[in-house]
NULOFI-659905 format. One record per residue (C-alpha): x, y, z; residue in three letters; residue number from 1. Coordinates in pm, 1 decimal. Example, Ala and Ser with C-alpha at 12.3 -4.5 7.8 and 13.67 -1.06 7.14 Angstrom:
BEGIN
<<1230.0 -450.0 780.0> 'ALA' 1>,
<<1367.0 -106.0 714.0> 'SER' 2>,
***
This chain:
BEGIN
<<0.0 0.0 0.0> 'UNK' 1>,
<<120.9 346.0 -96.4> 'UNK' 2>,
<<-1.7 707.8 51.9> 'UNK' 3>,
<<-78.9 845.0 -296.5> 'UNK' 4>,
<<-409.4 545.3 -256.5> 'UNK' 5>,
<<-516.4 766.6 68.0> 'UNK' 6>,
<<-490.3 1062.2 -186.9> 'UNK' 7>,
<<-665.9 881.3 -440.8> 'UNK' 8>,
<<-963.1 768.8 -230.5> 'UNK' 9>,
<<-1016.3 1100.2 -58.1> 'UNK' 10>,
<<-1015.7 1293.9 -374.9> 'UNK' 11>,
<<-1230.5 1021.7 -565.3> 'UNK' 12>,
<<-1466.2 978.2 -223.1> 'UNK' 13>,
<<-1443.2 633.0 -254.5> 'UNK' 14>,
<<-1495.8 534.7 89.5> 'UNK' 15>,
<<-1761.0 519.2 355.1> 'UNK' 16>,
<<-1889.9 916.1 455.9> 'UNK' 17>,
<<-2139.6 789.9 683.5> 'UNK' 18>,
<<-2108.0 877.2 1057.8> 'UNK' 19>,
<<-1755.5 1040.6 1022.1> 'UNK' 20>,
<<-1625.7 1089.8 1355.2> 'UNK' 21>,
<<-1202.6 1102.0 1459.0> 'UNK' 22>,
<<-1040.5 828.6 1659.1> 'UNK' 23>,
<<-1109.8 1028.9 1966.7> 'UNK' 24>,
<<-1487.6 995.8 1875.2> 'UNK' 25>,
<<-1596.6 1369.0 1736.4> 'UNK' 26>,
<<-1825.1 1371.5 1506.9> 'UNK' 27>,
<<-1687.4 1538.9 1126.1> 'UNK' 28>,
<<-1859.8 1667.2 821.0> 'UNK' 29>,
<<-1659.3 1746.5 511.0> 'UNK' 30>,
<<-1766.7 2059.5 370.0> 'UNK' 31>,
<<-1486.4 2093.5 135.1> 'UNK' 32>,
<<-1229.0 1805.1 64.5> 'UNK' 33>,
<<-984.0 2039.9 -45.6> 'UNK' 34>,
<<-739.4 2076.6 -317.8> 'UNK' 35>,
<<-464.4 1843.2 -417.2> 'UNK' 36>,
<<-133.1 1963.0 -344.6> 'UNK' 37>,
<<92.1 1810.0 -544.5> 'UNK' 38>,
<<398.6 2063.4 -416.4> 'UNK' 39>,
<<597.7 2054.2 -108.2> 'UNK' 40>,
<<364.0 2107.7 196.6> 'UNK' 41>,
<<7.5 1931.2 308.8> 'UNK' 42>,
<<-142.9 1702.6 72.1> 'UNK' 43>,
<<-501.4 1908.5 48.0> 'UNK' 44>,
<<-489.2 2249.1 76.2> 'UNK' 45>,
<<-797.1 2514.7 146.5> 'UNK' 46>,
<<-1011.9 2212.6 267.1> 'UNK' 47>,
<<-1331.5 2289.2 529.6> 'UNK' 48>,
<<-1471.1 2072.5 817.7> 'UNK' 49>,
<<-1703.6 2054.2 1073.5> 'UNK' 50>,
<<-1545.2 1905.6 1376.6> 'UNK' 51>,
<<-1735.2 1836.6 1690.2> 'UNK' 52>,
<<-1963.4 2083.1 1605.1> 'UNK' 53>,
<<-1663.3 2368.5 1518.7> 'UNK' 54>,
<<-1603.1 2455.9 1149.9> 'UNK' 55>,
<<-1252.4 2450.9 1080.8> 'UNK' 56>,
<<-1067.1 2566.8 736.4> 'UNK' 57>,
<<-705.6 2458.3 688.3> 'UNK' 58>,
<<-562.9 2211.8 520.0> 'UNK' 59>,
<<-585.4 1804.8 504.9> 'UNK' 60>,
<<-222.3 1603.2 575.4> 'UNK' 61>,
<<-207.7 1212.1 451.7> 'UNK' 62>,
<<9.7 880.7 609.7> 'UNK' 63>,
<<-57.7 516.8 593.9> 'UNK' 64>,
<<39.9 531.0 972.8> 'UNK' 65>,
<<23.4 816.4 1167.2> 'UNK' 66>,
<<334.6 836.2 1339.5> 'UNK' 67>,
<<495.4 878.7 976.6> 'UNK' 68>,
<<380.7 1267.3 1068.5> 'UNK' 69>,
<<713.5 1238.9 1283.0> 'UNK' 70>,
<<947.2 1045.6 1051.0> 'UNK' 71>,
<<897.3 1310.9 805.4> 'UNK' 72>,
<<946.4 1583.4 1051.4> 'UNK' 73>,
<<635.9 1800.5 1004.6> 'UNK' 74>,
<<655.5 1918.7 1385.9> 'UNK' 75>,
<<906.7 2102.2 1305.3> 'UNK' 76>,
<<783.2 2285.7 992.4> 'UNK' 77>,
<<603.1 2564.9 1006.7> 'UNK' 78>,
<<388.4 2450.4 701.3> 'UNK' 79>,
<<184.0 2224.2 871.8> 'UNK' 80>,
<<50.0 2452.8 1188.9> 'UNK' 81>,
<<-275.8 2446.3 973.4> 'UNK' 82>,
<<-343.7 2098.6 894.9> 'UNK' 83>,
<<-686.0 2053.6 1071.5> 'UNK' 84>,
<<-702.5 1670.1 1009.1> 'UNK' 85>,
<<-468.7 1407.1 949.3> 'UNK' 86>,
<<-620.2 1111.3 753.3> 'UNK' 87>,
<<-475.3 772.8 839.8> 'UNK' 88>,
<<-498.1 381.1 815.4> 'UNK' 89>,
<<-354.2 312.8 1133.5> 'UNK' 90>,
<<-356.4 545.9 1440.1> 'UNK' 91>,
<<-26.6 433.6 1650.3> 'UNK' 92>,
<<91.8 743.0 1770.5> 'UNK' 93>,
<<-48.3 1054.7 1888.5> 'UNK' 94>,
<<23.5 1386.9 1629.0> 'UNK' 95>,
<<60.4 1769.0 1790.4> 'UNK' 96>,
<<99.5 2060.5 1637.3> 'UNK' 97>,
<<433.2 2279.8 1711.0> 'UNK' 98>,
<<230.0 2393.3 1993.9> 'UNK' 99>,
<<148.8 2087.5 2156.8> 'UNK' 100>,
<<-224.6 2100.8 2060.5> 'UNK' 101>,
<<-360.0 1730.4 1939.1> 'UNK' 102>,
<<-476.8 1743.6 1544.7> 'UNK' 103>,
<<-768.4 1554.1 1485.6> 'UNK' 104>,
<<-756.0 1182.3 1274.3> 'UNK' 105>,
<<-969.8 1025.6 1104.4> 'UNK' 106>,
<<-845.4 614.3 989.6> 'UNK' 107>,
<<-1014.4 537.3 696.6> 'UNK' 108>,
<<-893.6 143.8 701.2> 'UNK' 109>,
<<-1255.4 -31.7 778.3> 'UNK' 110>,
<<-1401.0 254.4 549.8> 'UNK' 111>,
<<-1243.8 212.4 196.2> 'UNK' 112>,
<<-1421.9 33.0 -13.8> 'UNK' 113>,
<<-1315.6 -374.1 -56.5> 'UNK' 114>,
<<-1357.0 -334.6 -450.4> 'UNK' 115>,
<<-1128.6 -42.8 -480.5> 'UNK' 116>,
<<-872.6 -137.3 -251.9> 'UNK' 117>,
<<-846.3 -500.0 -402.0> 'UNK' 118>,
<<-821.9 -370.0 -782.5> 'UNK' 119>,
<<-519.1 -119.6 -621.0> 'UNK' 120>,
<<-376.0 -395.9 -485.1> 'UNK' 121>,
<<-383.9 -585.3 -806.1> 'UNK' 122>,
<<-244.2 -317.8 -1067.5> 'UNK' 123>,
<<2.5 -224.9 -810.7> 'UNK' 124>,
<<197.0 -572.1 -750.5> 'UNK' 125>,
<<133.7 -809.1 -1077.7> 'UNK' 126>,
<<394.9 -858.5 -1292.6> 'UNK' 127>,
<<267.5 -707.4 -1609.7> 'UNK' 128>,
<<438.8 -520.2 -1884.4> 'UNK' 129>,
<<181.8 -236.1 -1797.5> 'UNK' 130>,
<<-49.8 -289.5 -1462.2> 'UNK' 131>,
<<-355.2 -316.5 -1679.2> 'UNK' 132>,
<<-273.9 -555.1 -1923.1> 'UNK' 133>,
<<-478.6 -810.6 -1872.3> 'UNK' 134>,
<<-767.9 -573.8 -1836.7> 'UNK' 135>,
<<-715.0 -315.0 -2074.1> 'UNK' 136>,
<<-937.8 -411.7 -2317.0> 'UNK' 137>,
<<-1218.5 -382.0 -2080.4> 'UNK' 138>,
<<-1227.6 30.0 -2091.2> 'UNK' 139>,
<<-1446.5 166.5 -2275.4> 'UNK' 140>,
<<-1298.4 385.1 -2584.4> 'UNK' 141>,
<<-1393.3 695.5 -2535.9> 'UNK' 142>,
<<-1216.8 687.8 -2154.0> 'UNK' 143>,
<<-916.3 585.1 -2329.4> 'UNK' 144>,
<<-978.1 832.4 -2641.1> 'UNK' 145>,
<<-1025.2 1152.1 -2421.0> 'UNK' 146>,
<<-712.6 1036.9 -2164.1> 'UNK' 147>,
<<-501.9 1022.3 -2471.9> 'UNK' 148>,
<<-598.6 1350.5 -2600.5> 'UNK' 149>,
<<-520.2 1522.2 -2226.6> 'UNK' 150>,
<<-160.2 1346.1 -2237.1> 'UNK' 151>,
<<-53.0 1415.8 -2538.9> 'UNK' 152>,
<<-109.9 1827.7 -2392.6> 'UNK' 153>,
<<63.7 1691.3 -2073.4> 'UNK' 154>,
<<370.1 1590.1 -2335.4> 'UNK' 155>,
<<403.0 1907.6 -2513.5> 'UNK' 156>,
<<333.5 2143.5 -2214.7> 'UNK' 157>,
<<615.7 1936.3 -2049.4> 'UNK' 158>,
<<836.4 2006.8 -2352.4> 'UNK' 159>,
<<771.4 2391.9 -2358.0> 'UNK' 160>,
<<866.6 2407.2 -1969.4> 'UNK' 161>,
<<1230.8 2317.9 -2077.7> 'UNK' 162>,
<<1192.9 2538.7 -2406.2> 'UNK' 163>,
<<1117.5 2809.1 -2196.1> 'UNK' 164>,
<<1393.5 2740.5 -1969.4> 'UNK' 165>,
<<1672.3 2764.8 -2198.0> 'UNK' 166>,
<<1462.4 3064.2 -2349.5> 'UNK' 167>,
<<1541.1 3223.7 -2012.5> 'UNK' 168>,
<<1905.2 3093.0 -2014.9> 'UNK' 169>,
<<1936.8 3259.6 -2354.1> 'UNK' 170>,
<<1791.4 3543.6 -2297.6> 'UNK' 171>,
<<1500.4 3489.5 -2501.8> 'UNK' 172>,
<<1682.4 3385.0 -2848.3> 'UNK' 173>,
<<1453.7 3135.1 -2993.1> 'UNK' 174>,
<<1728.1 3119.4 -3260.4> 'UNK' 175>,
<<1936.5 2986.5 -3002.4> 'UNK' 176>,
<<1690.8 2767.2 -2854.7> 'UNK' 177>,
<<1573.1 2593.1 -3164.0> 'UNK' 178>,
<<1937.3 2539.3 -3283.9> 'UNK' 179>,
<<1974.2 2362.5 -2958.2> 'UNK' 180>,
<<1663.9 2183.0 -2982.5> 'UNK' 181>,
<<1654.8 2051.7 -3325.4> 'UNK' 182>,
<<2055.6 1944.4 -3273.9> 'UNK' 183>,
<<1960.8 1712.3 -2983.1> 'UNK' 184>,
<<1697.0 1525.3 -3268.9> 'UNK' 185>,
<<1988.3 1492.2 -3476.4> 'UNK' 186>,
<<2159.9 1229.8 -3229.4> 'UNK' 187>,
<<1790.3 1010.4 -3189.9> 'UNK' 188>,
<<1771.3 857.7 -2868.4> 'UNK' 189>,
<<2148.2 651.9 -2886.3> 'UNK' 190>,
<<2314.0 1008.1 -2906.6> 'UNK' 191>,
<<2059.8 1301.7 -2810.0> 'UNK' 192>,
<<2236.3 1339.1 -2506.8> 'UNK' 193>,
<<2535.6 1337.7 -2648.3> 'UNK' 194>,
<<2412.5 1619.1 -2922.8> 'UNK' 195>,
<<2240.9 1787.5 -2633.6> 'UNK' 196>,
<<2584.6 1827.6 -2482.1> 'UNK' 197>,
<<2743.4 1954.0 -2840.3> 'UNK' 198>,
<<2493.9 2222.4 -2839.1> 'UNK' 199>,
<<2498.3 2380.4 -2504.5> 'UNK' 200>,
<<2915.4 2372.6 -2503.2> 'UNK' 201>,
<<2927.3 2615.1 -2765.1> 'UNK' 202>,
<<2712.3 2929.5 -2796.0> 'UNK' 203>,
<<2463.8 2971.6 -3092.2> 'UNK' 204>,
<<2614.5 3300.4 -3151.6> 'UNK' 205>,
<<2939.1 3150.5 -3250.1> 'UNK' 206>,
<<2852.0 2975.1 -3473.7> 'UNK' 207>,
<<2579.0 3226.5 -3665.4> 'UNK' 208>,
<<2910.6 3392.6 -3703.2> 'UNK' 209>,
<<3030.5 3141.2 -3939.2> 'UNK' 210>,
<<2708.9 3027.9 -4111.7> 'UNK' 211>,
<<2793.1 3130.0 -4467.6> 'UNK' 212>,
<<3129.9 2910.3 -4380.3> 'UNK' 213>,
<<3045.3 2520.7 -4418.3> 'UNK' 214>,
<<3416.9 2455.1 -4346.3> 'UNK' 215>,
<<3433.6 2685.0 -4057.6> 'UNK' 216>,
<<3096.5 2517.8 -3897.4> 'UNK' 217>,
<<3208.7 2170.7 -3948.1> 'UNK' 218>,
<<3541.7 2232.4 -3786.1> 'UNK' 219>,
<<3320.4 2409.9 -3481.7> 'UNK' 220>,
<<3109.9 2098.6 -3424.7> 'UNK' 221>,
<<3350.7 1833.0 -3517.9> 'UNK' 222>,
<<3613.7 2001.0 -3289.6> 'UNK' 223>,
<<3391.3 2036.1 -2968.3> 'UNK' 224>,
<<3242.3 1699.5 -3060.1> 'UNK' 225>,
<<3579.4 1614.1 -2930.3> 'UNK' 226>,
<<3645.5 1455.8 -3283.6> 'UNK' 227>,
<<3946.6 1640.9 -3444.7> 'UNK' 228>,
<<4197.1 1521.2 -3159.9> 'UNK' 229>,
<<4430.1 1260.7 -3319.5> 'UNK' 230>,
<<4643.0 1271.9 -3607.9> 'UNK' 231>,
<<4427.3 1195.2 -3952.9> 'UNK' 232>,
<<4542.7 1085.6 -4298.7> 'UNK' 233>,
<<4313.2 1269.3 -4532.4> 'UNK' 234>,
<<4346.2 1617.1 -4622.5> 'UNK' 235>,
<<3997.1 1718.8 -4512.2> 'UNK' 236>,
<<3989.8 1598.5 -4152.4> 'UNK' 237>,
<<4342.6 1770.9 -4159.2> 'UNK' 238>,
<<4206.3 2090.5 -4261.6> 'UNK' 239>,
<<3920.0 2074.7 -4028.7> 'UNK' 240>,
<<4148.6 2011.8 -3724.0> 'UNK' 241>,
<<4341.8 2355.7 -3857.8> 'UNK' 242>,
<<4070.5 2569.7 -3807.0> 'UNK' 243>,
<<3966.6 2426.5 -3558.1> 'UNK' 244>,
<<4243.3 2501.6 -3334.5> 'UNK' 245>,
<<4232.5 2830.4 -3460.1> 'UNK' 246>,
<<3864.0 2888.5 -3381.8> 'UNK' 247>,
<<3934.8 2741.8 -3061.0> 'UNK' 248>,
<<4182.8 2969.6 -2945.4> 'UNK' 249>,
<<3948.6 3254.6 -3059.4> 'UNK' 250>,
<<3679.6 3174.3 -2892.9> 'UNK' 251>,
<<3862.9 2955.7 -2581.2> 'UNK' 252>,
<<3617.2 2637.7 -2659.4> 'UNK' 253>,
<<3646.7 2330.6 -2453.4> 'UNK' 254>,
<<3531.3 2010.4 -2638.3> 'UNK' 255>,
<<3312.2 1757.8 -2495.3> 'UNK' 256>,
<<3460.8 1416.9 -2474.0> 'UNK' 257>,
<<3461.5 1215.4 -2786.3> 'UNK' 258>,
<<3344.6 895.3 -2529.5> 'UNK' 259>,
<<2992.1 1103.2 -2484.8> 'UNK' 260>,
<<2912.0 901.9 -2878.2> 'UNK' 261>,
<<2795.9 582.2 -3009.1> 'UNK' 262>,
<<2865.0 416.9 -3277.1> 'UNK' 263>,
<<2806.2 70.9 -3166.4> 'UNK' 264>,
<<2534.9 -149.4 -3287.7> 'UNK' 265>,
<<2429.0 123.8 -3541.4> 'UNK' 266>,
<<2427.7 155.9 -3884.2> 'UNK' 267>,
<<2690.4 391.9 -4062.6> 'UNK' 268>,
<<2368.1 627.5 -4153.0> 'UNK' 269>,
<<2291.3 700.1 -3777.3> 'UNK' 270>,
<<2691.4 740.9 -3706.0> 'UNK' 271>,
<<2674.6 1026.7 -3547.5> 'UNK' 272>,
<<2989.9 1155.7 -3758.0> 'UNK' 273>,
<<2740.1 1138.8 -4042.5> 'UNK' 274>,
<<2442.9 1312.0 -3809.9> 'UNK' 275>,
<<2700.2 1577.9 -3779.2> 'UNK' 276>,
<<2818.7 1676.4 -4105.9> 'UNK' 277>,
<<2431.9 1687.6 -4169.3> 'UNK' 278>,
<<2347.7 1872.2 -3883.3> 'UNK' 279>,
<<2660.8 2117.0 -4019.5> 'UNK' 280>,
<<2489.9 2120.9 -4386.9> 'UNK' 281>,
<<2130.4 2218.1 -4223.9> 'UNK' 282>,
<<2281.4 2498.7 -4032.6> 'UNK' 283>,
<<2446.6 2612.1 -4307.8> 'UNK' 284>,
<<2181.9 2627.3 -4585.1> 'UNK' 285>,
<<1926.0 2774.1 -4357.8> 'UNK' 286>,
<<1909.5 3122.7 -4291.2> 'UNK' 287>,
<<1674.1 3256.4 -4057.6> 'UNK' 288>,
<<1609.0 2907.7 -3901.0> 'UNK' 289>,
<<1306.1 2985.0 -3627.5> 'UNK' 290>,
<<1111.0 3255.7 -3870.8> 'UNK' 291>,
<<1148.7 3000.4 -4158.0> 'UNK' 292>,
<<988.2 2712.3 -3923.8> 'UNK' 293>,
<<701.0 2969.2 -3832.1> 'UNK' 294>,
<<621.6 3105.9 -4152.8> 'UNK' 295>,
<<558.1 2772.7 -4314.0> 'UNK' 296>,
<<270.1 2679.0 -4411.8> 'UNK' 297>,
<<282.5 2306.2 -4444.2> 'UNK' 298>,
<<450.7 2016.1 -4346.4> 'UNK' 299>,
<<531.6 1997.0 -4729.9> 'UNK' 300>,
<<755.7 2340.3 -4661.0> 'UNK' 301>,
<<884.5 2228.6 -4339.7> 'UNK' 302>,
<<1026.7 1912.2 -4484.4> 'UNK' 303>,
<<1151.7 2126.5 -4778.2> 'UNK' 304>,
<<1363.8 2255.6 -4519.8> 'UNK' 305>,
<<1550.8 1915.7 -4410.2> 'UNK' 306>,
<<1592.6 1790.5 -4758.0> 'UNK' 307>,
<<1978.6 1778.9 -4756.4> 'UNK' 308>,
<<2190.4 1556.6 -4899.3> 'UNK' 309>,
<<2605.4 1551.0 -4833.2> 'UNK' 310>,
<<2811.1 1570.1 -5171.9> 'UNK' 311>,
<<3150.4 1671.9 -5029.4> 'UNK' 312>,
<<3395.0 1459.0 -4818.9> 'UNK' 313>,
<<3089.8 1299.5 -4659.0> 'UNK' 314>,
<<2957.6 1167.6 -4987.3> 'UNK' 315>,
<<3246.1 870.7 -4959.2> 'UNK' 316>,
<<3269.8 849.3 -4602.6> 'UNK' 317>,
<<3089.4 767.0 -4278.9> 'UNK' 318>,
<<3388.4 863.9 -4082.9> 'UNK' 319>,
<<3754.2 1037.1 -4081.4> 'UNK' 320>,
<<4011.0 822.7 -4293.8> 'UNK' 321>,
<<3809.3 547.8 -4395.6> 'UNK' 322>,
<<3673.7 581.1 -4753.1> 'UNK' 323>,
<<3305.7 424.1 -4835.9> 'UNK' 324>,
<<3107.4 332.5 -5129.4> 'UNK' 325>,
<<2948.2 717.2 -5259.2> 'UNK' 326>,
<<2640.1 786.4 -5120.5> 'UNK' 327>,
<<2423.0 1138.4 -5097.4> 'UNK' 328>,
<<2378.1 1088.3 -4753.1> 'UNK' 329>,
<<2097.8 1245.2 -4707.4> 'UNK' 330>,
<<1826.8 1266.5 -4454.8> 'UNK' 331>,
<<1526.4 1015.0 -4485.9> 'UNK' 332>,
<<1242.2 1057.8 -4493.1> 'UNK' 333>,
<<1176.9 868.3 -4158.0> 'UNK' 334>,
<<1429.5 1077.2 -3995.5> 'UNK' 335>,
<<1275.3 1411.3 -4117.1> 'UNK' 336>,
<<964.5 1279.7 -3967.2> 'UNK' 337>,
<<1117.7 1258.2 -3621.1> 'UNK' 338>,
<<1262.7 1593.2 -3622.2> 'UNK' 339>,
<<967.4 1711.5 -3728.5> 'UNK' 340>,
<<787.5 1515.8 -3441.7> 'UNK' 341>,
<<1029.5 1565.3 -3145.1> 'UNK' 342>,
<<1179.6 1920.4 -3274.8> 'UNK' 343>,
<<935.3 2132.4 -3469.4> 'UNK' 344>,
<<625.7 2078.2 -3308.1> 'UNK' 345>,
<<738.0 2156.5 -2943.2> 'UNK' 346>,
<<946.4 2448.1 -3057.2> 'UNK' 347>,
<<594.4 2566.9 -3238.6> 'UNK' 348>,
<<392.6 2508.0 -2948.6> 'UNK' 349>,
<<624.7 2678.2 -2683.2> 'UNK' 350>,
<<617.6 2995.5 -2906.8> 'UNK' 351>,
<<236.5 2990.8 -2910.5> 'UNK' 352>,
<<233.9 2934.6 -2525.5> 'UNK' 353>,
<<530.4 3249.5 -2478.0> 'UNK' 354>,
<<350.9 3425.7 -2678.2> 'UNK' 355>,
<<-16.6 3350.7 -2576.9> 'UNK' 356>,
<<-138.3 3230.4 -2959.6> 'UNK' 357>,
<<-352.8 2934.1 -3020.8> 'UNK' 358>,
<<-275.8 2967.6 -3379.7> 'UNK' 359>,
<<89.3 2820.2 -3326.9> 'UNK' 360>,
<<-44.3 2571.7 -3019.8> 'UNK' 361>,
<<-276.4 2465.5 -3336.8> 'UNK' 362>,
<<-66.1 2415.5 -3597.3> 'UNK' 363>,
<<154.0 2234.3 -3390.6> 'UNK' 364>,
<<-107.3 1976.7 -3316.9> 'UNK' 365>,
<<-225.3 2002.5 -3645.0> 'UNK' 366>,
<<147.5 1880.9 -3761.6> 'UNK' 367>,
<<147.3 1596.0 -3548.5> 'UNK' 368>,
<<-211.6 1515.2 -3705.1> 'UNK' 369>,
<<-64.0 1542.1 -4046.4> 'UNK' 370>,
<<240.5 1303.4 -3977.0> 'UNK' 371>,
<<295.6 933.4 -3985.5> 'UNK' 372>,
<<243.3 739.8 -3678.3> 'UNK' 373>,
<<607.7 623.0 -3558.8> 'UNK' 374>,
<<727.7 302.8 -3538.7> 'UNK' 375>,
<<869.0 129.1 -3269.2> 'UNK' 376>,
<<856.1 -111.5 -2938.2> 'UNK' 377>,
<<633.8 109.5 -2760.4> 'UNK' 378>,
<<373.7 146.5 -3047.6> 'UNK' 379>,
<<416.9 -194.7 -3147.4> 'UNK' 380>,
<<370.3 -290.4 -2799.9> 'UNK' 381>,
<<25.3 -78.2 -2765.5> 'UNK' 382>,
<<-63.0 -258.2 -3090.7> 'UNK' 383>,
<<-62.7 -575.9 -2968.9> 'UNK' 384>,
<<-393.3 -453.7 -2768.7> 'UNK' 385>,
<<-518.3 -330.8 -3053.9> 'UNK' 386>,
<<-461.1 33.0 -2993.4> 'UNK' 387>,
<<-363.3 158.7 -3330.4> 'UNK' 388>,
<<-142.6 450.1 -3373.7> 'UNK' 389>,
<<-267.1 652.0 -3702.3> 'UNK' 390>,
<<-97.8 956.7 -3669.2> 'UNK' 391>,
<<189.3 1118.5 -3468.0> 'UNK' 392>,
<<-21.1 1277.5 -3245.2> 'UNK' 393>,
<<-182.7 940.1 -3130.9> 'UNK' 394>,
<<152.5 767.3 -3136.6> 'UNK' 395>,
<<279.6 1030.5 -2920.3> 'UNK' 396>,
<<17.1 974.6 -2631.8> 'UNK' 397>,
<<94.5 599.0 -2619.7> 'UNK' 398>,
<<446.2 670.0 -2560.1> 'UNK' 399>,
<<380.1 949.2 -2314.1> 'UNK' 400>,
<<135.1 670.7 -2131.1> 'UNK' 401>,
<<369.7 428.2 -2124.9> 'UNK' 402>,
<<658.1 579.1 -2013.5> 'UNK' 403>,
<<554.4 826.1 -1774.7> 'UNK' 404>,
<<235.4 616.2 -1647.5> 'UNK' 405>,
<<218.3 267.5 -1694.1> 'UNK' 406>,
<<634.4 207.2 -1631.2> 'UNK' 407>,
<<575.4 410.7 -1323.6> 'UNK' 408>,
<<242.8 261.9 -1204.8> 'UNK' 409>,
<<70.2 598.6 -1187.8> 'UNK' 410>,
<<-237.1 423.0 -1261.8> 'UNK' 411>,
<<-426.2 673.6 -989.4> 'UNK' 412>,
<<-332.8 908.5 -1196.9> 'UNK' 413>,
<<-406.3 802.7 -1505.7> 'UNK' 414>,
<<-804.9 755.5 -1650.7> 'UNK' 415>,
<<-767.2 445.2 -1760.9> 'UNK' 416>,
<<-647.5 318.1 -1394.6> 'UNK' 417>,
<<-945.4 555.3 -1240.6> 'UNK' 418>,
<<-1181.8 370.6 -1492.4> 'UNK' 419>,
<<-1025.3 5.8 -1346.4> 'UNK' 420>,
<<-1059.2 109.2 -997.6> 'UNK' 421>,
<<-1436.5 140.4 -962.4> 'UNK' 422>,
<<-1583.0 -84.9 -671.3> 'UNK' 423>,
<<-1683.0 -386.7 -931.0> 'UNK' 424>,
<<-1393.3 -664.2 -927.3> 'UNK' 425>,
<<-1188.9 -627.9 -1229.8> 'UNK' 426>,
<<-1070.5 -1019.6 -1274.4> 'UNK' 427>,
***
């Protein structure tokens, strides 16, 4: 048993509200349960009661046992002088305020309902790949239908809180903030991290700087990729690692380690030596990068703008010193879809929300509408329960869901574990 199933029942009401009264035998009437605090401090906030006959307004504290009121030290914080009722499902100590006065309990353990706890019980301890699985089927669609449109919101708004951050950290260049951005979708998920780290080691500013220089940008990224430091055999690299040190100097740059990439287990198109030199090209032959993404008017212009092949050094190599069989190396199409996906459409709805404009929050969503549903273990996974992905924007909820729900066992949060929960048995 977990306290956030105390939270769940007393927000929900799912348990007996007959004859109310606190282990010392006072009759209580809820007049207002209060407001879920899901910050630092009590658990309900601005609740009202009717104690013994006294109406009290303060807020509503939680703990499977009520001595856990001491293990987390709340005597001591000033923040809890106004709980007016600690909610419980076992009484075995006696909880003061700072001032010695007793505050109220109520132990709800004979008074939740034997339905709801047993279903908690059940999603919480099987063994399933999600909590539900073996009853997923069972909720209706449109529960499922309207809790996938509300976290697929949840995933972008999540997305423009650290848009905005680094908007703030850049002091509110959203040229800056989508070069950052759409770099870390260059590396996937094997190297985002890795391109995340590229990006913030060197400022945007630098590099604008250069951007009519292809050589000078490549030697900039390669260089604080941490990729130009050993001795190379072709001319290019050679040159590369020239201005680099140059630029360098000029600018006192310090490289992230070339152990931050991976080039395991991956095909020589996702190298990121390859993701690189693209990423290098893109910057290059697009001026004006966050107006261009704004002003277009269709996903037809946007993926104009990632059309880029490589037909210099790159065309016969996947890295330094080791020639290949030529190739354009360009970006694919499924690639441009993910950028698109994982980039664009955050960067577009962030603006709308800095800005206050549904008409960018739209066409973001509208984007994801637009796009192919992605491919992979998580939608193939969802697929196997016959939840279809046929667009981004549902294949995006499913992996929201899973990762940040079902992998976590939020399923109090989450509708579809609210749906489960109801008193009827769900075996």
């Amino acid at each position: 048993m977990k306290e956030d199933f105390l939270h769940f029942v007393w927000k929900t009401k799912r348990f007996d509200l007959t004859d109310l009264r606190t282990t010392d035998g006072e009759a209580i009437e809820i007049i207002n349960f209060g407001m879920h605090n899901h910050h630092a401090g009590p658990d309900f906030l601005n609740g009202r009661l009717r104690i013994g006959g006294t109406e009290w307004a303060g807020n509503i504290e939680m703990h499977l046992q009520s001595s856990q009121w001491y293990t987390h030290r709340h005597e001591e914080d000033r923040a809890y002088d106004n709980v007016i009722l600690h909610v419980v499902f076992e009484e075995d100590a006696r909880v003061t305020r700072r001032n010695g006065e007793k505050i109220p309990c109520l132990d709800l353990s004979k008074r939740v309902h034997t339905g709801v706890k047993g279903n908690y019980l059940e999603l919480l301890y099987n063994e399933y790949k999600i909590p539900c699985l073996e009853q997923f089927k069972k909720v209706p669609e449109h529960v499922t239908s309207m809790w996938l449109d509300r976290v697929l919101i949840e995933r972008l708004e999540a997305k423009t809180e650290l848009i905005l951050q680094d908007l703030t950290r850049n002091e509110q260049d959203w040229n800056a903030v989508c070069y950052k951005f759409i770099g870390r979708c260059f590396g996937l998920s094997v190297n985002a991290d890795a391109f995340e780290m590229l990006c913030h080691s060197m400022d945007w500013k630098i590099l604008s700087k250069h951007k009519d220089q292809l050589l000078q940008i490549e030697a900039l990224l390669f260089g604080q990729a941490g990729m130009l430091d050993k001795d190379f055999t072709d001319a290019y690299p050679q040159k590369l690692k020239r201005e680099f040190k140059f630029l360098c100097n000029k600018y006192s740059l310090n490289p992230i380690p070339q152990t931050a990439w991976k080039f395991m287990r991956m095909r020589p198109a996702n190298f990121p030596s390859i993701r690189i030199a693209q990423f290098a090209f893109f910057i290059f032959k697009t001026e004006f990068l966050f107006s261009k993404l704004l002003a277009a008017q269709n996903v037809k212009e946007l993926k104009a703008m990632f059309a880029l092949s490589l037909n210099n050094y790159w065309k016969t190599h996947f890295v330094f010193d080791k020639e290949s069989q030529a190739s354009a190396k360009s970006l694919g199409a499924n690639m441009i879809d993910l950028i698109l996906v994982n980039g664009v459409v955050p960067l577009l709805f962030a603006y709308g929300i800095s800005i206050g404009s549904e008409e960018y929050k739209e066409k973001a969503l509208g984007l994801l509408e637009s796009l192919r549903a992605e491919n992979n273990h998580i939608t193939r996974f969802w697929k196997g329960l016959d939840l279809v992905s046929k667009s981004a924007a549902e294949s995006q909820s499913l992996i929201h869901l899973k990762k940040h729900y079902c992998d976590k066992r939020r399923c109090l949060e989450c509708a579809v574990g609210n749906y489960l929960l109801k008193d009827k048995k769900v075996g």
